[in-house]
C-alpha positions as CSV (number, residue, x, y, z in Angstrom):
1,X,0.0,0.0,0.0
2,X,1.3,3.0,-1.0
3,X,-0.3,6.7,0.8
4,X,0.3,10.0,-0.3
5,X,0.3,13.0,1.7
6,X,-2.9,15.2,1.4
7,X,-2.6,18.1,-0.7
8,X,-4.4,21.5,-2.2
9,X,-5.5,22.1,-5.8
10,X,-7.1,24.8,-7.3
11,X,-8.1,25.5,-11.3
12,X,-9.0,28.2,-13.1
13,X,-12.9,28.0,-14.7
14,X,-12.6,29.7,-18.0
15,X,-16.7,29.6,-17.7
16,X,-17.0,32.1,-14.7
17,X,-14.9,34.5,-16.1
18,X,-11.6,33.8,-15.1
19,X,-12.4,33.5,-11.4
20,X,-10.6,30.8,-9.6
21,X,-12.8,27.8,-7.9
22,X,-11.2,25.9,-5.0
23,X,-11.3,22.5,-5.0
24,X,-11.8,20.8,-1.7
25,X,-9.0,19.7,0.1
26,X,-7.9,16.3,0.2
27,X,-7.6,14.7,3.7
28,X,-7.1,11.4,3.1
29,X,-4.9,10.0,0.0
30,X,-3.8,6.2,-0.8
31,X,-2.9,3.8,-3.5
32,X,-3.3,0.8,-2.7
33,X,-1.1,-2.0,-5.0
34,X,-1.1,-5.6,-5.1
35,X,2.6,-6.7,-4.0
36,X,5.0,-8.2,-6.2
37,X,8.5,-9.8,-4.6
38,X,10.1,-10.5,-7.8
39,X,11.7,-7.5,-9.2
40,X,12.0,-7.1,-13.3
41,X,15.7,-8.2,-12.6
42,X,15.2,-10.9,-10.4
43,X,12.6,-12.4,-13.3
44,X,15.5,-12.5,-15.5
45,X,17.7,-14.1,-13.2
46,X,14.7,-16.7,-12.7
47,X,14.2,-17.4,-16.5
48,X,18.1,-17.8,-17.0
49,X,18.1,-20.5,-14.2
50,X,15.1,-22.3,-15.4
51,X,15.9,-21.9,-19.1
52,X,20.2,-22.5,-18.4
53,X,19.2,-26.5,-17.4
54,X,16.8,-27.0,-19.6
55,X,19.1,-25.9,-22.7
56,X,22.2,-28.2,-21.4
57,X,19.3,-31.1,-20.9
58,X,18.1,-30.4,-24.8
59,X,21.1,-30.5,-26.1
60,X,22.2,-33.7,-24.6
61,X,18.8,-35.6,-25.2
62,X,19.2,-33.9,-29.0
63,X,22.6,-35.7,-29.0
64,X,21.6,-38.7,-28.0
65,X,18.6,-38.8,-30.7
66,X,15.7,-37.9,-28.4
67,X,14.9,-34.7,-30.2
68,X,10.9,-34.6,-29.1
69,X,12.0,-34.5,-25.4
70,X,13.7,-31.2,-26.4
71,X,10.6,-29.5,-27.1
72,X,9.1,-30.1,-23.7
73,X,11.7,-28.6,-22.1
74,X,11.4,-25.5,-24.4
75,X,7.8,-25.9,-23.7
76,X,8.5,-25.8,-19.7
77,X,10.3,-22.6,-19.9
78,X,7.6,-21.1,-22.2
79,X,5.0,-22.2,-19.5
80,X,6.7,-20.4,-16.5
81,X,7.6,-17.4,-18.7
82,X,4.0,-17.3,-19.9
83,X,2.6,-17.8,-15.7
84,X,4.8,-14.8,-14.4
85,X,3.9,-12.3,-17.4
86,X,0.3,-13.3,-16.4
87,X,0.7,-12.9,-12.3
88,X,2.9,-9.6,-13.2
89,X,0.0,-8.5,-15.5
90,X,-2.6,-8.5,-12.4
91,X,-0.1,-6.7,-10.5
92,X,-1.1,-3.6,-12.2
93,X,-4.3,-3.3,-10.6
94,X,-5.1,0.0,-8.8
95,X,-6.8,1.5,-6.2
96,X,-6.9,4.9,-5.3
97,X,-8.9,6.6,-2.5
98,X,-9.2,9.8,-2.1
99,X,-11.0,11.6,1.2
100,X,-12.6,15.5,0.8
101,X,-15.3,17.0,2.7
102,X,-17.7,16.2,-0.3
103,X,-17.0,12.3,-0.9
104,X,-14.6,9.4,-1.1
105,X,-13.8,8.5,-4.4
106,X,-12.6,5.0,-4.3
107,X,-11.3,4.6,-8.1
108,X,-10.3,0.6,-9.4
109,X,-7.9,0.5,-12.4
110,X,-8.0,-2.9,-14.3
111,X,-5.1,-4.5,-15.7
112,X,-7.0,-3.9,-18.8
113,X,-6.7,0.3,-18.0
114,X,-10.2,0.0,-17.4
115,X,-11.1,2.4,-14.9
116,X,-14.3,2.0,-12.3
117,X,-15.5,4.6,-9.7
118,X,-17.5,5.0,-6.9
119,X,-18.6,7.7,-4.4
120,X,-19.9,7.5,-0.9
121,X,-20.6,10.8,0.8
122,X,-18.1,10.5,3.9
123,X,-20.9,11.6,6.9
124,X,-22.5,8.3,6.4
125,X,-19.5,6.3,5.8
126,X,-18.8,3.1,7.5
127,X,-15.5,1.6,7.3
128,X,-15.9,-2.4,8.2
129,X,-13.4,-5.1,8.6
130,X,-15.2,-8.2,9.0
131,X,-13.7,-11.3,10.5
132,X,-10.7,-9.4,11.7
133,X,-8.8,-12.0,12.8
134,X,-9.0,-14.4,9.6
135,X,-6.2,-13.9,7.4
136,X,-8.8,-13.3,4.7
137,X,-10.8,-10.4,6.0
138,X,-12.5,-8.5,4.0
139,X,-12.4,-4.1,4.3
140,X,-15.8,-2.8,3.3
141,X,-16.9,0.5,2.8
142,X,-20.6,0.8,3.2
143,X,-23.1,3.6,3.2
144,X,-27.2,4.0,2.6
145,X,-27.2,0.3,1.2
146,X,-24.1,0.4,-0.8
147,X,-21.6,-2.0,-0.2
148,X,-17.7,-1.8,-1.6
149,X,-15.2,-4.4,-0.9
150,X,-11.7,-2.5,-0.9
151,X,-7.9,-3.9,-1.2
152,X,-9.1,-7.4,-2.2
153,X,-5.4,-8.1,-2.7
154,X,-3.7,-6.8,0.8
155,X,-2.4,-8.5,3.8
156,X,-4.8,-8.8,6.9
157,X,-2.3,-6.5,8.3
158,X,-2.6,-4.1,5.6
159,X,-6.1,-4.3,5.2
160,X,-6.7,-3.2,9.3
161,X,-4.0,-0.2,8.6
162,X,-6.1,0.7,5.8
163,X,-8.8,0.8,8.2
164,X,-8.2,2.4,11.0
165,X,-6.0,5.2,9.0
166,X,-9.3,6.1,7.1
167,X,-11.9,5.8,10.0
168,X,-9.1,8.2,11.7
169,X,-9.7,10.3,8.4
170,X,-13.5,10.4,8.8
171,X,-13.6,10.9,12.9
172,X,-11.2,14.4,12.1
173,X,-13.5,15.0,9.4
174,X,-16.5,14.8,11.3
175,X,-14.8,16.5,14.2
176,X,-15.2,13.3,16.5
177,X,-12.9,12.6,19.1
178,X,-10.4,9.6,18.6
179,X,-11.5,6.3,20.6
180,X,-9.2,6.6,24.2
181,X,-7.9,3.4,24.8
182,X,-10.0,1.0,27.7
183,X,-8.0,0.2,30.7
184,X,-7.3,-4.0,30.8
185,X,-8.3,-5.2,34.3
């Protein structure tokens, strides 16, 4: 999960005149990201070990007159190289949040570069994580009968971090005191 720092914009409206219209503060900013532990270098690295074997194997088996065993190693490497550009393609799933005094905007960015959004006016907001505890929790957004699952592909960690970062969001927003911690005892 990435989170960026909440900012100011402002834009001129050519429609108005040339007067300048404020847009409302962001006070809450993420992208979230699905995790990826092999870097574009370390694939490489991968595919020269997999394919390196499989060569030496070919060759030898070539040699010795089994030529169609030769094509299923070729086809082995082609399998794991076509698996990891499929896993890296979902990695480029988005999801961007993004907190004013109007809404959340919660935008999802497919693979595809198709782009989904939805609003939920932030007053009304509830931020859920159901079945904390399970590693597969699920964050939901939910307001006046709308439901939104969120950051599908996080951590259970990540997911309550998410959470509680936002809910802090909305409880500043809505000028609500944090939660005080309750005494054990």
């Amino acid at each position: 999960m990435v989170s960026k720092s909440a900012h100011r914009a402002t834009r001129d409206n050519a429609a108005d005149g040339g007067l300048t219209e404020r847009t409302p503060p962001v006070l809450f900013d993420a992208v979230l990201v699905p995790h990826r532990s092999l870097t574009r270098r370390g694939f490489c690295a991968l595919m020269l070990l997999v394919a390196a074997p499989c060569l030496a194997m070919g060759c030898i088996f070539l040699l010795i007159g089994a030529w169609p065993i030769t094509g299923f190693l070729g086809l082995d490497v082609a399998l794991v190289w076509l698996a990891f550009r499929i896993n890296y393609r979902s990695g480029r799933l988005r999801e961007t949040l993004a907190l004013t005094e109007r809404d959340l905007t919660v935008r999802r960015i497919q693979p595809s570069g198709r782009t989904r959004e939805w609003r939920f006016q932030p007053y009304w907001l509830r931020v859920e994580v159901e079945d904390a505890d399970a590693p597969d929790c699920r964050l939901t957004l939910s307001s006046h009968g709308r439901r939104l699952i969120i950051g599908a592909f996080l951590t259970a960690e990540e997911r309550l971090t998410l959470a509680n970062a936002l809910r802090s969001a909305l409880r500043r927003l809505r000028c609500l005191p944090e939660p005080q911690p309750q005494p054990r005892g």
